[in-house]
N, C-alpha and C positions, 0 to 999 in steps of 0.2 A: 502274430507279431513275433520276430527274431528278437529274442531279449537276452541279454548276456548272462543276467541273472537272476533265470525263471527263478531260483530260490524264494529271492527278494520280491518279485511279484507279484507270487502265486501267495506268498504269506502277507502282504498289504490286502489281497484279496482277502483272504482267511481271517485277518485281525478283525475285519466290518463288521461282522454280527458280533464279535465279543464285546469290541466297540460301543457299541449300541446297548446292548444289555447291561456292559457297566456302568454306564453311563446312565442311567436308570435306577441303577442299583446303587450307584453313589449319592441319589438322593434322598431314597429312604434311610441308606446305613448313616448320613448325615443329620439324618430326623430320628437316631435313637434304634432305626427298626432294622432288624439283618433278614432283607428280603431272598429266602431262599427260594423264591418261586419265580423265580427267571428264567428257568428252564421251564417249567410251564408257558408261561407269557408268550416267549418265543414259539417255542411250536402251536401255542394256538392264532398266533401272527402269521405263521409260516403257511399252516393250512388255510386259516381263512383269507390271506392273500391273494392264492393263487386260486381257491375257491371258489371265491366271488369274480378274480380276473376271469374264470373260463365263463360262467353267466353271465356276464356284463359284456367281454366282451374287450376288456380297457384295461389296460396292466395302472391307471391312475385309480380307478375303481377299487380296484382288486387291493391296494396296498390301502387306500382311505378304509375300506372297511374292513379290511383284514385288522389294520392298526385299531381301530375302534372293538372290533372285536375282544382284542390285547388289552384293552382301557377297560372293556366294562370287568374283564375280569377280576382284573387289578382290583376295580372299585369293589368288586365284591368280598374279595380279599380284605380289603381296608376298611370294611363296612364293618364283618364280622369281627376283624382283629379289633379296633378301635372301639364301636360302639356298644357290640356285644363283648368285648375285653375278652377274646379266645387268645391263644394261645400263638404269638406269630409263626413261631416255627413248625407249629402243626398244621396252622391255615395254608402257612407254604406250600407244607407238604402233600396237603390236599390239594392245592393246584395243580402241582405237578403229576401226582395221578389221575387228576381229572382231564387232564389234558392230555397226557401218553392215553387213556382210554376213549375217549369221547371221540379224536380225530381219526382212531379206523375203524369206527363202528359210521361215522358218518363217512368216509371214503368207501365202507362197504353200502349203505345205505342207497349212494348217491352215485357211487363209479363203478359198484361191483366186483370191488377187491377189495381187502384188507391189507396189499403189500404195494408193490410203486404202482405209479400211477402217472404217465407221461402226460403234456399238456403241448402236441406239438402244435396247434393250433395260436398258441398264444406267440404272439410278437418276441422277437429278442429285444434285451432290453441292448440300450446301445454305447459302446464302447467311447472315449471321446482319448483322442492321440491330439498330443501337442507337440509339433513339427518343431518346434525350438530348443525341446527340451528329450524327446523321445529318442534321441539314438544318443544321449549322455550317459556313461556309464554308471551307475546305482541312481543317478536323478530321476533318469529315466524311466527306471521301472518303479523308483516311489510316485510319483508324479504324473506318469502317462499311460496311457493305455487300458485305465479304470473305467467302470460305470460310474451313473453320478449317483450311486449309493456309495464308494469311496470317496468323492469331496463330500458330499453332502454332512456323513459322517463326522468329518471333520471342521466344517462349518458351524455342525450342531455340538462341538466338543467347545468351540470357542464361547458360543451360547450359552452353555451350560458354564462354565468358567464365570461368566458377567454375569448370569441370573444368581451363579454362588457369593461372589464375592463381590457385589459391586449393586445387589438393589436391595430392600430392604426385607423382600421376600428370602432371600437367602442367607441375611443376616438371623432371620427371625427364625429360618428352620433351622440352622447351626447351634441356637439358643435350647432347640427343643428337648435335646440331647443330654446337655447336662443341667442348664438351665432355666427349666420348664417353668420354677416358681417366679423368674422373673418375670417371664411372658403372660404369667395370667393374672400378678400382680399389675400388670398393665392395660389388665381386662382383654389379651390377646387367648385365644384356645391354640393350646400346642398342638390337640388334634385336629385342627384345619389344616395346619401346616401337613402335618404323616397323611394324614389319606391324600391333600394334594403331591405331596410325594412318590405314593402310590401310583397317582394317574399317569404322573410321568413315566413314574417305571414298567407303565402299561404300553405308554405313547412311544418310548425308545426302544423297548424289545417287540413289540408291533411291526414297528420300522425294518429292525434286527433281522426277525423272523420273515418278514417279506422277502428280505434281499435270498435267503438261503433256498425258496421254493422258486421265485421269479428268476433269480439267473439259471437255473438250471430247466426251469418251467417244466418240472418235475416234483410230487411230494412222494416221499419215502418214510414209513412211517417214524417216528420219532426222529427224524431228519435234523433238531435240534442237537444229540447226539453228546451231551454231555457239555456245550457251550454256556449255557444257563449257569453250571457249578463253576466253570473255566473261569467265568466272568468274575464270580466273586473270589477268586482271587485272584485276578486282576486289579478290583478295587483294593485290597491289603497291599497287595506289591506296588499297586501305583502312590501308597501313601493315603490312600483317601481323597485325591488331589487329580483335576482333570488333566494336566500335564503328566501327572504319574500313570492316566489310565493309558495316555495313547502310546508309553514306550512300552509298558509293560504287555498292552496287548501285543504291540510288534513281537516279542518277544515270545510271546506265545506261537502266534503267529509261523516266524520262525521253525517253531518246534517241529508245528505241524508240515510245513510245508519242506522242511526237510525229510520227515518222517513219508510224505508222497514222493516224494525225488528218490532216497534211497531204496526204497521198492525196486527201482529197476537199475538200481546200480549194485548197491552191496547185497554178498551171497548169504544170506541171513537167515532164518526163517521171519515167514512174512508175518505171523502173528508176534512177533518179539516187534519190528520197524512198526507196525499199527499200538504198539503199546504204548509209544517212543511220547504222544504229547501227553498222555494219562501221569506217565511215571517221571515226567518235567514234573507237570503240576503237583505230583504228589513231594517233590524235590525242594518243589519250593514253596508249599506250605511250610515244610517243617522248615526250612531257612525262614520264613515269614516270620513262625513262631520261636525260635532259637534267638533271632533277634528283636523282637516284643518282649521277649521274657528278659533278655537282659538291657536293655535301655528303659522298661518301665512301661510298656504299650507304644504302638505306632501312632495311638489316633491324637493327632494335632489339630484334627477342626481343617 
């Protein structure tokens, strides 16, 4: 498609998996737990998406149990961190190398390489253009010409929004965070609430991770690629807040997707334009933290 503003595009593309994963990740960091194993999650969504899509057969297969994949892990994460009281940040972090290790010892196991691994047999997924809005300039390319992992995304951003603020589950995991003792003086367990948090942040980056190996129906290893950490701070810039997550990814988004555009425009070296969305993020943590430290913290629930 002729789009005025590949920019804008190709980074509404790019925002989806960060999407996803903060969006997951804003439900544990709202249950107390700063889930850094979202970069795990995702890559083992991404593989076993497309993993089970090439056995099955069915790119619907392939993302249910790819995403369930992503669930059990999660659960296992929140098992050890909660039950057995490990240590979240270290459970993370063993997700995340369990997961950079494990999907190219089984791509070797199972495909005979440990490096890419093309899947052209599988279906493309399919593109959906809206005639009414598709040749409007910047409408157009927010709005048209996506798969339905870009609405879906955002269908599941609204969701996420009304399960937080608006039923009594998301009252009651907001509570967990600072106020634990009220919920158990209620005879409620705050840790029902963090492991189902968990599962979510299993169920989103599942989703996440699928859309990154099924659009290209290619896995590469660690094809996740640093989106897992991207994400979380996405959740600080967006406020902690699902309207804050979806500009802040655009934003990201952005970064990147100019950071592929200028590749073939400005005379640069190419390893400096590849830096280009690492050295945002790292840009705007320290603005994240510059302005937490002097306003008192961000987190407002």
């Amino acid at each position: 498609m002729n789009t005025p503003l590949p920019v804008l595009h190709s980074a509404v593309t790019i925002m989806t998996p960060l999407l996803f994963a903060a969006m997951g990740g804003l439900f544990t960091e709202l249950g107390g737990m700063l889930n850094i194993a979202l970069e795990g999650l995702l890559l083992m969504g991404a593989f076993g998406a497309v993993f089970f899509a090439h056995f099955t057969g069915s790119l619907f297969w392939g993302v249910v149990l790819g995403t369930l994949l992503s669930i059990t892990l999660s659960a296992i994460m929140g098992g050890i961190t909660l039950k057995l009281k490990a240590n979240v940040f270290i459970t993370g972090l063993a997700v995340n190398l369990f997961a950079a290790g494990l999907t190219p010892v089984l791509s070797f196991r199972f495909f005979g390489t440990r490096g890419v691994v093309v899947f052209n047999g599988l279906s493309r997924l399919k593109v959906f253009t809206f005639a009414g809005i598709h040749r409007i300039p910047v409408l157009g390319d927010l709005f048209s010409g996506h798969t339905w992992y870009v609405y879906f995304s955002w269908l599941l951003l609204f969701i996420c929004w009304f399960v937080i603020y608006r039923t009594p589950f998301g009252f009651r995991l907001r509570a967990c965070e600072n106020r634990s003792e009220a919920l158990t003086s209620l005879g409620l367990k705050p840790d029902r609430y963090r492991f189902a948090a968990f599962l979510l942040s299993g169920l989103t980056c599942g989703i996440g991770g699928s859309y990154l190996t099924l659009n290209l129906r290619t896995f590469v290893p660690n094809i996740s690629s640093g989106k897992g950490w991207i994400a979380l701070v996405v959740i600080f810039l967006g406020n902690r807040r699902p309207r804050g997550l979806l500009a802040a990814a655009l934003l990201f988004g952005l970064a990147e997707a100019f950071s592929n555009f200028a590749q073939g425009v400005l005379n640069v070296p190419a390893d400096f334009i590849l830096a280009i969305p690492y050295l945002f993020t790292l840009l705007v943590m320290i603005a994240v933290s510059v302005y937490s430290q002097k306003t008192g913290g961000i987190r407002q629930g």
